[in-house]
MIGU-31981 format. One record per residue (C-alpha): residue number from 1; y, z negated, x negated. Coordinates in steps of 0.2 Angstrom, whole numbers, plus 2048, in hexadecimal, padded with zeros to 3 digits. Example, Ala and Ser with C-alpha at 12.3 -4.5 7.8 and 13.67 -1.06 7.14 Angstrom:
// MIGU-31981
+------+-----+-----+-----+
: resi :  yy :  zz :  xx :
+------+-----+-----+-----+
:    1 : 7EA : 7D9 : 7C2 :
:    2 : 7FB : 7DC : 7BC :
+------+-----+-----+-----+
END
This chain:
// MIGU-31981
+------+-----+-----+-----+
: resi :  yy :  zz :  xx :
+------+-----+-----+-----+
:    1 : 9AC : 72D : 528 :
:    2 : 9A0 : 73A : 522 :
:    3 : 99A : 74A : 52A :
:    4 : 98B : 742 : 532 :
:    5 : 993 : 734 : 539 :
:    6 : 98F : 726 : 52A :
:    7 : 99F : 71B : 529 :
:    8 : 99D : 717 : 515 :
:    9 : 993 : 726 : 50E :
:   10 : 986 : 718 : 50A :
:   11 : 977 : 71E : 502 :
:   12 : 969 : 718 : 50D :
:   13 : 973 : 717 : 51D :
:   14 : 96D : 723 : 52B :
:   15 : 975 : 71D : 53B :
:   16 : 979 : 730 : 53D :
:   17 : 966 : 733 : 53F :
:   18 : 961 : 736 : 54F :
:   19 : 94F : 731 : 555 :
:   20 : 945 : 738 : 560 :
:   21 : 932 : 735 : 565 :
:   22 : 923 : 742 : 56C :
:   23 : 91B : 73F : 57A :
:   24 : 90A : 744 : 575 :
:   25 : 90A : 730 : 573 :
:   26 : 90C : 72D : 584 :
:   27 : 8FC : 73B : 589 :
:   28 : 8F7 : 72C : 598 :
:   29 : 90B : 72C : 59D :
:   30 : 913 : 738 : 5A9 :
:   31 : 920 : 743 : 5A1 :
:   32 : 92C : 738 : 5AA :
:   33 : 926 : 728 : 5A4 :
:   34 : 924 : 72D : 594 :
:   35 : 937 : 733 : 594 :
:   36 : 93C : 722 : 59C :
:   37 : 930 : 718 : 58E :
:   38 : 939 : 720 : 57F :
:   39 : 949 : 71E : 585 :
:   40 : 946 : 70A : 58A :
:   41 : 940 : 709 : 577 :
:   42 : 950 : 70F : 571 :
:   43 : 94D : 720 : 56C :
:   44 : 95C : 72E : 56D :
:   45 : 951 : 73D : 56F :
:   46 : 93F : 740 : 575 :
:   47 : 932 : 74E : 571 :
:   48 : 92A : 758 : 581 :
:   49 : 917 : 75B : 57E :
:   50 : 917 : 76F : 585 :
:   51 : 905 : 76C : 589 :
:   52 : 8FC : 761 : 598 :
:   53 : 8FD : 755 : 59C :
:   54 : 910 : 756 : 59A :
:   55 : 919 : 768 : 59A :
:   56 : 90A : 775 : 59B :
:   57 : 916 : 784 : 5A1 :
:   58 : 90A : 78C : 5AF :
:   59 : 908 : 77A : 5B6 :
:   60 : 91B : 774 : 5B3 :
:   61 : 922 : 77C : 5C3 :
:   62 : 936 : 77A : 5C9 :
:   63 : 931 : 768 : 5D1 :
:   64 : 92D : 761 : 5C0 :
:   65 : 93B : 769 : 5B7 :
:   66 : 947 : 763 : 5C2 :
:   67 : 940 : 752 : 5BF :
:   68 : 93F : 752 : 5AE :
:   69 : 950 : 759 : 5AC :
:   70 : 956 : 749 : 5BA :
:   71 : 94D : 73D : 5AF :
:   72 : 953 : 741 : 59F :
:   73 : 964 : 742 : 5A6 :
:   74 : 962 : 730 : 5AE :
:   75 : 95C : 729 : 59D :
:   76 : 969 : 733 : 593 :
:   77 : 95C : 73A : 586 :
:   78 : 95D : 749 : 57E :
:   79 : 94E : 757 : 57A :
:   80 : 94A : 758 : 567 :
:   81 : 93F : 765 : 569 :
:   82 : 92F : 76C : 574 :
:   83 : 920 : 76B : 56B :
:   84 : 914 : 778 : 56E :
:   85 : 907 : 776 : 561 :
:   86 : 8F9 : 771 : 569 :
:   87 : 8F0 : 778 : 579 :
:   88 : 8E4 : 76D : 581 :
:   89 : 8E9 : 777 : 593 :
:   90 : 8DE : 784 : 58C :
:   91 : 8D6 : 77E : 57C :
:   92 : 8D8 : 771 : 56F :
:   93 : 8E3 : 76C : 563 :
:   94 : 8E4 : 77D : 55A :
:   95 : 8DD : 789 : 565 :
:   96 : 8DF : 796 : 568 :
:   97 : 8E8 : 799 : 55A :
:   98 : 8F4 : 7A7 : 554 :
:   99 : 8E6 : 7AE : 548 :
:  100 : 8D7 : 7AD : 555 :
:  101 : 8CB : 7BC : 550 :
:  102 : 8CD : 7C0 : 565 :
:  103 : 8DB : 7CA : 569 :
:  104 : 8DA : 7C0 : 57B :
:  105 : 8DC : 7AF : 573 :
:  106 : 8E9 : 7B5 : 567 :
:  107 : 8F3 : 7BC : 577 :
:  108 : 8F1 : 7AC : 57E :
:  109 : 8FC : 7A1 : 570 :
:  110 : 908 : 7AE : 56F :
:  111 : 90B : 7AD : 584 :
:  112 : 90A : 79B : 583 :
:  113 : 917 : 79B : 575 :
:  114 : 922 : 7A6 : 580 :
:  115 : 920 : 79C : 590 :
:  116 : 926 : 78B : 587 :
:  117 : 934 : 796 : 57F :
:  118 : 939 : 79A : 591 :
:  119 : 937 : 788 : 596 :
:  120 : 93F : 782 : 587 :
:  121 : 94F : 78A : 58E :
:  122 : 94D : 784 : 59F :
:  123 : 94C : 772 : 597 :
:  124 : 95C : 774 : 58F :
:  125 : 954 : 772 : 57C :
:  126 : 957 : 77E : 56E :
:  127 : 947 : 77F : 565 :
:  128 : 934 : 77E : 567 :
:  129 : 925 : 779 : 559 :
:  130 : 916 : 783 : 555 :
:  131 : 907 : 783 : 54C :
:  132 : 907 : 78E : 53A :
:  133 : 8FA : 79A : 540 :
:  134 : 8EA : 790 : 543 :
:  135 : 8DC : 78B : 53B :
:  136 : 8D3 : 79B : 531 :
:  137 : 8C4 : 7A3 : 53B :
:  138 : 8B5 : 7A3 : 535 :
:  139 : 8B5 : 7B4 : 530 :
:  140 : 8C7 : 7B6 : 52D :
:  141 : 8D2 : 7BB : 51D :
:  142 : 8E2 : 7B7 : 518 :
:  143 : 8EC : 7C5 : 518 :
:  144 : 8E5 : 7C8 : 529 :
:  145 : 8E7 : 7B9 : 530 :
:  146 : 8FA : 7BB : 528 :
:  147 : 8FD : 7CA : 531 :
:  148 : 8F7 : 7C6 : 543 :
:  149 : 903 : 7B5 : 542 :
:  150 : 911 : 7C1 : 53D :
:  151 : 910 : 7CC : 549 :
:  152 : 90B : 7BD : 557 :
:  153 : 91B : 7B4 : 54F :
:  154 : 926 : 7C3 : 552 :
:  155 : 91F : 7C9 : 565 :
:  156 : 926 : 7B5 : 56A :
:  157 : 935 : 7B5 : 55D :
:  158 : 93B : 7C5 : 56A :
:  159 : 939 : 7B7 : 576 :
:  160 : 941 : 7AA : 56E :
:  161 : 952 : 7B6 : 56A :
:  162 : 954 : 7BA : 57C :
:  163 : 952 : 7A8 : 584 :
:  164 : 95D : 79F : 574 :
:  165 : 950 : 794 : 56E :
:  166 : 946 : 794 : 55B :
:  167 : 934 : 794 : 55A :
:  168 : 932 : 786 : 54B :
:  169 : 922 : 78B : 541 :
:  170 : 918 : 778 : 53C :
:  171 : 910 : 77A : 52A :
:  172 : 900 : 76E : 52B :
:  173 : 8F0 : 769 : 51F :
:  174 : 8E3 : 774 : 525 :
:  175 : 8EC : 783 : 52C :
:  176 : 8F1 : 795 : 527 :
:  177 : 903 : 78E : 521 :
:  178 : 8FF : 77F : 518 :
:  179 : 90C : 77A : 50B :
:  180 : 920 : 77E : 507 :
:  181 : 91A : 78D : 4FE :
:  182 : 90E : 795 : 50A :
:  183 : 91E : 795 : 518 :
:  184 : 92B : 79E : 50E :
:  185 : 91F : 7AC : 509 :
:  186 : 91D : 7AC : 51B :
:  187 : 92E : 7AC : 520 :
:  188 : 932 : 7BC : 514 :
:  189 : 928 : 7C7 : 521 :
:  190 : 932 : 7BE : 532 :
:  191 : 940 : 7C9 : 536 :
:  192 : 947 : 7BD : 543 :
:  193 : 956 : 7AC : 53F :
:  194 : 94D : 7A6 : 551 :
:  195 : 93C : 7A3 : 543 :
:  196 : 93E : 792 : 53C :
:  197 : 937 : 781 : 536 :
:  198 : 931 : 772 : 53E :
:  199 : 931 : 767 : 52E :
:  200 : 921 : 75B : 52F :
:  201 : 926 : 74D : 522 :
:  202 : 918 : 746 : 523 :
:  203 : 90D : 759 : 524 :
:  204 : 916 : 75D : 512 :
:  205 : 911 : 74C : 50A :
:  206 : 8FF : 74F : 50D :
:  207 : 8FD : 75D : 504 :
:  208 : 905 : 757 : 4F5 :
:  209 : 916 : 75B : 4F7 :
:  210 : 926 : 74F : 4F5 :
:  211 : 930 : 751 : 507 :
:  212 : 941 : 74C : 501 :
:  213 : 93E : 756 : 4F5 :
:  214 : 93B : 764 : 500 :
:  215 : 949 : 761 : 50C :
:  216 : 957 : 768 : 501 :
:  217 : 94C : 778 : 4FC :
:  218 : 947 : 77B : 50E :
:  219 : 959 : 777 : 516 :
:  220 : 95D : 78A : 51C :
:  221 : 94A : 788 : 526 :
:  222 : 94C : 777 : 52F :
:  223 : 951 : 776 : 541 :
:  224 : 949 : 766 : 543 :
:  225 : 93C : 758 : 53D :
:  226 : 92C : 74F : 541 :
:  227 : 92A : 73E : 539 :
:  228 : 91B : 733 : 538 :
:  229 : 916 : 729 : 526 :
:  230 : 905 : 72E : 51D :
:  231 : 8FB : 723 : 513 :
:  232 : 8F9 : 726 : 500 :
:  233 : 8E7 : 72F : 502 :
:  234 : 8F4 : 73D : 509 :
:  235 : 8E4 : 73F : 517 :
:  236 : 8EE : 746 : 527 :
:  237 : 8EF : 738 : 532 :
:  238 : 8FE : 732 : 539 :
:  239 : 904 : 71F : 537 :
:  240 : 913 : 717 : 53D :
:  241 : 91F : 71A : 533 :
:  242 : 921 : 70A : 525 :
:  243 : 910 : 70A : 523 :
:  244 : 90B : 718 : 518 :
:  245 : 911 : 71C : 508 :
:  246 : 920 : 728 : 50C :
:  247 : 931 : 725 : 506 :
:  248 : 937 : 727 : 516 :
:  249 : 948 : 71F : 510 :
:  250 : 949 : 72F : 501 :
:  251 : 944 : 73C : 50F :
:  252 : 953 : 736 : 51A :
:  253 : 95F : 735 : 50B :
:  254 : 95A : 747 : 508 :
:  255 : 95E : 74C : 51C :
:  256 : 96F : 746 : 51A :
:  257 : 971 : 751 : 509 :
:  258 : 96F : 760 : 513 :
:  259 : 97A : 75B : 522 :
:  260 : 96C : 75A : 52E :
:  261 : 973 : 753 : 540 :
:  262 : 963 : 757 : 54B :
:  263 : 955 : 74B : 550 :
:  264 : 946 : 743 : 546 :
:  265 : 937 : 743 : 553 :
:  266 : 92C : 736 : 54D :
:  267 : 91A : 73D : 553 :
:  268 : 90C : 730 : 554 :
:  269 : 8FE : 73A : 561 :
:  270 : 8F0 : 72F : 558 :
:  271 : 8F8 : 71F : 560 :
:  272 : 8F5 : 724 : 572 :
:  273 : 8ED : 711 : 577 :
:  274 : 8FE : 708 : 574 :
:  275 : 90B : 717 : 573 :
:  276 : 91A : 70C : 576 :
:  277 : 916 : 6FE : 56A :
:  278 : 914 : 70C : 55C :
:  279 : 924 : 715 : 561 :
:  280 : 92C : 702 : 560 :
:  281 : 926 : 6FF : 550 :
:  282 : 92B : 70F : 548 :
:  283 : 93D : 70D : 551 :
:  284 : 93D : 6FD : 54A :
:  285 : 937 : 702 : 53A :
:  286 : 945 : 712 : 535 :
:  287 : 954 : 709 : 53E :
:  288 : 952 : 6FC : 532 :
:  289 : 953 : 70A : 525 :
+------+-----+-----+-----+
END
């Protein structure tokens, strides 16, 4: 048997892989029910939206973590990561951002960061996702906008080193970090090993870039994968995975190249009217990959 837990070293055969599923699906679940949903579906891990209506830190008292940590107990499902990208508590899906022109609202990401880094550790899970700075203001610049996500990075990365936990920074279409090349300039200025990527496969293949290709070259970054197929447009919109034009079978050949023995969480917010029959689909779908 292989490092990863293949019994034949077979190309192509990723029972080593372990699955999990977000739960920013699930917005019209409780956390607990979402939690119990995943797991019925078959899935080893799940993905804990840190933003309401699930884990929202100021609003996610003793009561519900000891209920949440119950539950997953009960179901014997891990925590692949927390996602604290979006923050509808307070804003939207990017605001506020890390490069707001406010210092207000820029304080606010950065405290919201370190709030889920805290409740990351009280969860028990080792890493928590993030957005790559935000969409640019108005009457923003680059190398502005650069330097106040550097410096909000660093403030929470203090954070993360003290509670154990890596802050995963999400390239995406659209934002400051965008591409491959964009997060390693980046990544020269973070003085921090608790600074990482959240490799969105899906994210990378938008704009233009081959992921298994990426995988290898990114490999001392990745702490941990977001998976959801794109058609052949690129145009960012999630589809279950099998149903877009990603080699999803190449991407997963490349993961076990670089030893890779975390989750996938397959992420599919835009299928919120039937989560459970997309999160069956796409279960379906990569185990018979």
């Amino acid at each position: 048997m292989n490092s990863l837990g293949n019994p034949h070293g077979l190309p192509g055969s990723h029972d080593y892989l372990k699955l999990a599923f977000s739960t920013n699906a699930f917005k019209d679940y409780t956390l607990v029910g979402a939690i119990e949903e995943i797991k019925r579906i078959g899935y080893s891990g799940v993905e804990i939206l840190g933003d309401i209506p699930h884990a929202y830190p100021p609003s996610f008292g003793d009561d519900q973590l000891k209920t949440t940590l119950n539950t997953l107990s009960s179901c014997n499902i891990q925590i692949s990561n927390l996602n604290a990208f979006t923050l509808y508590a307070i804003g939207d899906v990017y605001h506020p951002s890390w490069i707001e022109n406010e210092l207000h609202a820029r304080q606010a990401r950065v405290q919201h960061t370190i709030d889920c880094l805290r409740m990351a550790n009280k969860l028990g899970t080792r890493n928590i996702s993030t957005e790559p700075g935000g969409p640019m203001p108005a009457s923003g610049d680059l190398p502005t906008s650069s330097k106040l996500f550097s410096s909000g990075v660093m403030a929470a990365a203090k954070v993360a080193e003290k509670e154990g936990v890596k802050l995963l920074i999400e390239p995406e279409p659209g934002l400051l970090l965008e591409n491959s090349i964009q997060y390693r300039q980046f990544m020269k200025g973070i003085d921090s090993d608790f600074v990482k990527l959240n490799f969105d496969i899906g994210h990378f293949y938008c704009v233009g870039e081959d992921p298994a290709k990426l995988v290898p070259e990114l490999s001392e970054f990745i702490e941990h994968f977001h998976l959801a197929d794109i058609a052949h447009s690129r145009v960012h919109n999630h589809l279950i995975p099998g149903k877009g034009a990603i080699n999803i079978r190449k991407v997963f050949d490349a993961i076990d190249g670089i030893g890779y023995k975390g989750f996938v969480t397959v992420e599919l917010y835009p299928y919120r009217d039937n989560p459970s029959l997309a999160a069956q689909q796409a279960y379906d779908y990569l185990k018979s990959i």
